[in-house]
SEVOGU-125465 format. One record per residue (C-alpha): residue number from 1; x, y, z. Coordinates in nm, 4 decimals. Example, Ala and Ser with C-alpha at 12.3 -4.5 7.8 and 13.67 -1.06 7.14 Angstrom:
pos->1&u->1.2300&v->-0.4500&w->0.7800
pos->2&u->1.3670&v->-0.1060&w->0.7140
! end
This chain:
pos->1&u->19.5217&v->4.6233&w->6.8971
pos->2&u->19.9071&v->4.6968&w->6.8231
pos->3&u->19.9593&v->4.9740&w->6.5831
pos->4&u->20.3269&v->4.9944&w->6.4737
pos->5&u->20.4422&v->5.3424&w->6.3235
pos->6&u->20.7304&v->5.5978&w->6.3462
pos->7&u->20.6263&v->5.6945&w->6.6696
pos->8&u->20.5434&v->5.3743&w->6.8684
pos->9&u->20.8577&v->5.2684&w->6.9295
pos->10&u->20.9060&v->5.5644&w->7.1913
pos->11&u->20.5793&v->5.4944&w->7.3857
pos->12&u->20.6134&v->5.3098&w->7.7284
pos->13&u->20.4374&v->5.0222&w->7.7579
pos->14&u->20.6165&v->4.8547&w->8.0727
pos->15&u->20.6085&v->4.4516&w->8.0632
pos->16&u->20.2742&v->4.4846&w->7.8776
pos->17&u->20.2381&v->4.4517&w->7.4959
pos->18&u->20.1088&v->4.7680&w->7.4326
pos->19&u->20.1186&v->5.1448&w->7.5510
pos->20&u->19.7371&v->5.1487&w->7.5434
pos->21&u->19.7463&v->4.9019&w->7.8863
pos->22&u->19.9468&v->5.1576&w->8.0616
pos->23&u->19.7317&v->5.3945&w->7.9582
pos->24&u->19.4221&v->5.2475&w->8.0626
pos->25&u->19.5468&v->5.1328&w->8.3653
pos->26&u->19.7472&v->5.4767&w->8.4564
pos->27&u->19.4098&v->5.6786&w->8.3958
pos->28&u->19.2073&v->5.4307&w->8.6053
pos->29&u->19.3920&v->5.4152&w->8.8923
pos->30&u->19.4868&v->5.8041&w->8.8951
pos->31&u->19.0514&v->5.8389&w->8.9535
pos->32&u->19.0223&v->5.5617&w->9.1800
pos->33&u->19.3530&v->5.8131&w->9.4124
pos->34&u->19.1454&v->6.1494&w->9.3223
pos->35&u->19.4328&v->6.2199&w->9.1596
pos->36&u->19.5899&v->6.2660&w->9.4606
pos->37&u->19.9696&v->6.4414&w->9.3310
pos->38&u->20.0546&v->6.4768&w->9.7033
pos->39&u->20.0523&v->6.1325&w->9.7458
pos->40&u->20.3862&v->5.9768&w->9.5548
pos->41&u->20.1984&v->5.7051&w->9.3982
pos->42&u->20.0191&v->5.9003&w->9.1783
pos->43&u->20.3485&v->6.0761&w->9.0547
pos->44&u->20.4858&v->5.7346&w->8.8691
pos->45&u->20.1051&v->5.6538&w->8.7490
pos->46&u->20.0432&v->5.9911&w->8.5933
pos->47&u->20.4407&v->5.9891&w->8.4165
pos->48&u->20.3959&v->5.6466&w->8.2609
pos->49&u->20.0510&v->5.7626&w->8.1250
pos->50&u->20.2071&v->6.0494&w->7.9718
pos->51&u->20.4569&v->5.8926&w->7.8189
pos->52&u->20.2492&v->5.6308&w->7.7019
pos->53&u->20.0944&v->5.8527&w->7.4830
pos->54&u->19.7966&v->5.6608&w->7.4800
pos->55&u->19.4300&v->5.8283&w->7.3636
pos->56&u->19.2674&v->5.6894&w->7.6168
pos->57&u->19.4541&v->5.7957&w->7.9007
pos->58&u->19.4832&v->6.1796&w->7.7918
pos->59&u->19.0753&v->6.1655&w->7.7034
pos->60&u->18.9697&v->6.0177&w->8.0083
pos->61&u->19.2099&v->6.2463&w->8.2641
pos->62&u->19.0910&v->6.5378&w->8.1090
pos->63&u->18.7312&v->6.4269&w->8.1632
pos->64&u->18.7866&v->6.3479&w->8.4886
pos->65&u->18.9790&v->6.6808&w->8.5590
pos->66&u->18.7019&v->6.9224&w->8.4151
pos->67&u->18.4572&v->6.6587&w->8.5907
pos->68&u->18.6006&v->6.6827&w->8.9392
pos->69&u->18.8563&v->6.9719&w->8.9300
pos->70&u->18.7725&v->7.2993&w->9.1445
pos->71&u->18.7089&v->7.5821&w->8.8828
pos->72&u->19.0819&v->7.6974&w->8.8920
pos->73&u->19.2025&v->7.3301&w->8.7678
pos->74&u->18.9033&v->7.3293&w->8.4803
pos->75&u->19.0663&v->7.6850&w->8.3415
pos->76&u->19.4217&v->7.5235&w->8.3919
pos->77&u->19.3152&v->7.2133&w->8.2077
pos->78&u->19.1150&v->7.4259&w->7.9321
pos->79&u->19.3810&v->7.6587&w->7.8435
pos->80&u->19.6704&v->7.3751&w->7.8223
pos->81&u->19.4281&v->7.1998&w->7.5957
pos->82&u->19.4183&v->7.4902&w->7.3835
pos->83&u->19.7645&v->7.5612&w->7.4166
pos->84&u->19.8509&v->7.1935&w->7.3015
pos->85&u->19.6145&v->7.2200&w->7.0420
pos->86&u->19.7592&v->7.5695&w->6.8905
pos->87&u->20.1143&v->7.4454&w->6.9265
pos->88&u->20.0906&v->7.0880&w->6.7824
pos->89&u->19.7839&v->7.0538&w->6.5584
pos->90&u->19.9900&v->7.1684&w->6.2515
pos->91&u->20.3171&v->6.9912&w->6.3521
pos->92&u->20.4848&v->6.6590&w->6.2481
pos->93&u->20.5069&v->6.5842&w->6.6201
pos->94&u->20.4875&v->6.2848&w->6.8496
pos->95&u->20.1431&v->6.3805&w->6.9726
pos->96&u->20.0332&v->6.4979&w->6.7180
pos->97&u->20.0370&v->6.1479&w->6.5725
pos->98&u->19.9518&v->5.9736&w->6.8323
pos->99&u->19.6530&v->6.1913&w->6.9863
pos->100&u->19.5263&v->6.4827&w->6.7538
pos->101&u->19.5350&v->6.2608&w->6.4405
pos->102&u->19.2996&v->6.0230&w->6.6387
pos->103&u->19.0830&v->6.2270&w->6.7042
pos->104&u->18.9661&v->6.3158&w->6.3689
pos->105&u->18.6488&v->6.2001&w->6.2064
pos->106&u->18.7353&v->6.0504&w->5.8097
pos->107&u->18.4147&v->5.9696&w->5.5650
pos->108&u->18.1883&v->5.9203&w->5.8871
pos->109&u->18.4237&v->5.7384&w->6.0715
pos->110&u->18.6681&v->5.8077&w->6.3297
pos->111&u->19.0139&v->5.7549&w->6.3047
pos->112&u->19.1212&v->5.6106&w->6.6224
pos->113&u->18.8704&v->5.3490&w->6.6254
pos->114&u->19.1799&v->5.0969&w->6.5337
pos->115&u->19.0409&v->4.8327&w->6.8061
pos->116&u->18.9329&v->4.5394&w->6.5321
pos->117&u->19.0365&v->4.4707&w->6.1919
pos->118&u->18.8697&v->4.5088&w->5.8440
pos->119&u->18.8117&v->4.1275&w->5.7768
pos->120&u->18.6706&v->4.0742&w->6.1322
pos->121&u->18.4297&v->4.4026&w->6.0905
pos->122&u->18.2941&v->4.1966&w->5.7796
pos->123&u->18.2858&v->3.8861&w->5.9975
pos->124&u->18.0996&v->4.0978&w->6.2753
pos->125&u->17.8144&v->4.1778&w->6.0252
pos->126&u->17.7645&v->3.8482&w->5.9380
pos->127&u->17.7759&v->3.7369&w->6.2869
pos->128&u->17.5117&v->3.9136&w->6.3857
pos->129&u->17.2741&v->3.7853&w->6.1613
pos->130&u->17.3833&v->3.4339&w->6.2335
pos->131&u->17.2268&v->3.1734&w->6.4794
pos->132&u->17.5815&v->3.1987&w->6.6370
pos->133&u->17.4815&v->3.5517&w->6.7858
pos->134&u->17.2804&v->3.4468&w->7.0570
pos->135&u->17.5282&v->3.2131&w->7.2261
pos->136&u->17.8513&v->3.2799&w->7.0330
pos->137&u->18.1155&v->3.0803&w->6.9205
pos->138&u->18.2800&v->3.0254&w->7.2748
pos->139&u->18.5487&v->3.1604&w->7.4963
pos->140&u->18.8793&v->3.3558&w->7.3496
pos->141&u->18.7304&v->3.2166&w->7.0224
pos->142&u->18.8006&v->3.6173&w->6.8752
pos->143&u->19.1400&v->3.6407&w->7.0541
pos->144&u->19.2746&v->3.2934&w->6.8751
pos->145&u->19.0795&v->3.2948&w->6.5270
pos->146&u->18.8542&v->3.5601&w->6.4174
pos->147&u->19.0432&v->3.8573&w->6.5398
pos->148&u->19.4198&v->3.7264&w->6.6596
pos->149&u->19.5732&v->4.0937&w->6.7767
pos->150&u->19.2265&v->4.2931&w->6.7848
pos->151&u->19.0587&v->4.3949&w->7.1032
pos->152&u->18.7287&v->4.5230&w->7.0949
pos->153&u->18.3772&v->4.4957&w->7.2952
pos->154&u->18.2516&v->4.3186&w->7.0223
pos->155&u->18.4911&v->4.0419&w->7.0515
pos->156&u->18.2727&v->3.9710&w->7.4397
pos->157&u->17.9674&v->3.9467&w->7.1753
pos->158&u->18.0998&v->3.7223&w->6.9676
pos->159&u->18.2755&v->3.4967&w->7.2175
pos->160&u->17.9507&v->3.4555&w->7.4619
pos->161&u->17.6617&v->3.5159&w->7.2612
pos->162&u->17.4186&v->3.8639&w->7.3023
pos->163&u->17.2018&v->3.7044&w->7.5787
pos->164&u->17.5199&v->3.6198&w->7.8611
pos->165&u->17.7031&v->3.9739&w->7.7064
pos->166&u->17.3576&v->4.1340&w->7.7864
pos->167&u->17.3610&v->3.9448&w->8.1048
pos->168&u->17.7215&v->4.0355&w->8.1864
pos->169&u->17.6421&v->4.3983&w->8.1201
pos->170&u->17.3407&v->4.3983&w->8.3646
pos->171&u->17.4807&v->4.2653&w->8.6457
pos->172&u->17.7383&v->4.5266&w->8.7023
pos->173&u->17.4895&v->4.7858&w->8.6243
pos->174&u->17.2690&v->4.6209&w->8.9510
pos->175&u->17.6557&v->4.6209&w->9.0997
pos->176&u->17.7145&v->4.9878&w->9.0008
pos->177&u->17.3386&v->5.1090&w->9.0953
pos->178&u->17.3831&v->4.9080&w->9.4148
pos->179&u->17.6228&v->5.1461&w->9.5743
pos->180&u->17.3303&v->5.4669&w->9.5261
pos->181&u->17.6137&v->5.7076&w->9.4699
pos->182&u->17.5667&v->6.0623&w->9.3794
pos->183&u->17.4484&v->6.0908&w->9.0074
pos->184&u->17.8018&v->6.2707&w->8.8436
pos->185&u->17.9821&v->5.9385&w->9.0442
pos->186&u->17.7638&v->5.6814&w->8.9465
pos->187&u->17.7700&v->5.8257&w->8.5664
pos->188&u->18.1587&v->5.7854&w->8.5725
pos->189&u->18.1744&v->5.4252&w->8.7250
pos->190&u->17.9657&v->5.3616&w->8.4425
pos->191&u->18.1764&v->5.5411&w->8.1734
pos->192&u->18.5081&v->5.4016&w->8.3440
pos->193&u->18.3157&v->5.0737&w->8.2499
pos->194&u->18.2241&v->5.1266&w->7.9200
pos->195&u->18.5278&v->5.2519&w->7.8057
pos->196&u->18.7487&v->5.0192&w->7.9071
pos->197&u->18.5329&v->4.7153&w->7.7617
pos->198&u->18.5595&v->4.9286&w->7.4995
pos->199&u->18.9394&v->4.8390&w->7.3957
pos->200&u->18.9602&v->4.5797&w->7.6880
pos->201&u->18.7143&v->4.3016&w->7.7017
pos->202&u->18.9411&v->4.0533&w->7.8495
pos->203&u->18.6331&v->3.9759&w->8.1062
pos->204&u->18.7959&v->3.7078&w->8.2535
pos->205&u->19.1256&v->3.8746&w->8.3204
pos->206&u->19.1744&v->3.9659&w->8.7185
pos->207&u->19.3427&v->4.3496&w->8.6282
pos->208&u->19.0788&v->4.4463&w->8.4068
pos->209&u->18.8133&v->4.2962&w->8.6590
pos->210&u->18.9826&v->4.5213&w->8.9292
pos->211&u->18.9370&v->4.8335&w->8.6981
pos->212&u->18.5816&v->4.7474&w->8.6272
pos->213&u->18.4682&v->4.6285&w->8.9939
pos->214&u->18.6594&v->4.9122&w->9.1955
pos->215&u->18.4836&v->5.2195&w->9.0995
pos->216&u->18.2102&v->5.2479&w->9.2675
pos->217&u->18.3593&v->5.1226&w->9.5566
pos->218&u->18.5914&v->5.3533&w->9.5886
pos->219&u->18.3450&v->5.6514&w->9.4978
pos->220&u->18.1259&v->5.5296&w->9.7877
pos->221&u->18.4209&v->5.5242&w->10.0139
pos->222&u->18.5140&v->5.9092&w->9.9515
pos->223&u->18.1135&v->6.0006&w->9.9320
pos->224&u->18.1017&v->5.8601&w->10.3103
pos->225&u->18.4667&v->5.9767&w->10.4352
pos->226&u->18.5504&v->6.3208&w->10.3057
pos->227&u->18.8206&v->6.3694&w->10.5996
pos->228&u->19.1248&v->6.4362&w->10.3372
pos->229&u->18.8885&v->6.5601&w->10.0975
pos->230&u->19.0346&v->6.6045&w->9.7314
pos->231&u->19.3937&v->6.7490&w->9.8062
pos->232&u->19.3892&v->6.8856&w->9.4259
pos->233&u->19.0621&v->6.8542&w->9.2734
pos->234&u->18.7718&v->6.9947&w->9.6029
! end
């Protein structure tokens, strides 16, 4: 969902329509390279992620750092966190804005959950209650009239009904579980999923099917060929 303030003009968002895509995509594919920084491709992915200054990427490669980082890179990434936090939390500054406000919790709710709007959170509730819910209203139906500029994993709900969402949802848990990876790799395959339905359920769309079907591929692949091990993070 596009957010226009002071600040978003500055964010790089490439050819897409938002930061938050380069963001996503940026943190996704850094995992899927073990954030690899001697290998030049990850340079360009991790700068437009920074600079993107979206939530989601600075969340999830943080995660992923104190996840998979030797000991030395979890106390790196701890104390720049609190560094970042002690320098910027009182400021009128970029990410402050962008990030830190976000991440606050207002009247039970948290801020940065800006992914649908108001009069389609009303529609949601009645939607749900409706004889629409179990086979939905049809594909992009949220995209085009319900929710034009809103992206949300409620918008797969509404659009296909619970029982093929609930259907969808399974499969690539079979998909995920298929793989038997280690426990700490299957758990993030299946947070990398979840989170990006989160703010991207564009199912049907073949870059967001890439981030959601490549995990545990790749986590397989470096469970069974450890010969370059993790040039930053073993």
């Amino acid at each position: 969902m596009v957010v226009v303030g002071m600040w978003d003009y500055y964010r790089f968002c490439g050819y897409f329509d938002e930061p938050g895509v380069i963001g996503t995509i940026s943190g996704v594919l850094l995992a899927l390279n073990r954030f690899n920084m001697k290998d030049w491709k990850s340079w360009p992915i991790l700068i437009s992620g920074i600079v993107s200054f979206s939530l989601f990427f600075y969340v999830f490669i943080a995660l992923y750092l104190l996840l998979f980082g030797k000991t030395r890179t979890k106390i790196i990434v701890g104390f720049s966190v609190f560094v970042v936090l002690m320098l910027t939390a009182t400021s009128d500054t970029m990410f402050n804005e962008l990030i830190l406000e976000r991440l606050k919790i207002d009247s039970g709710k948290w801020i940065g959950d800006n992914r649908t709007k108001s009069v389609f959170d009303d529609f949601y509730v009645g939607f749900i209650h409706s004889d629409k819910f179990w086979f939905g209203y049809g594909d992009q139906f949220c995209s085009l009239v319900a929710d034009s500029g809103g992206a949300s994993y409620k918008h797969i709900i509404v659009d296909y009904g619970i029982i093929m969402s609930s259907v969808f949802f399974l499969a690539f848990f079979l998909y995920y579980t298929s793989y038997r990876l280690k426990v700490k790799n299957l758990l993030f395959s299946i947070m990398i999923f979840l989170t990006v339905l989160f703010q991207r359920p564009m199912v049907l769309s073949i870059v967001y099917l890439f981030l959601l079907v490549s995990p545990p591929a790749v986590f397989k692949h470096n469970e069974d060929d450890r010969s370059d091990g993790y040039p930053l993070l073993s």
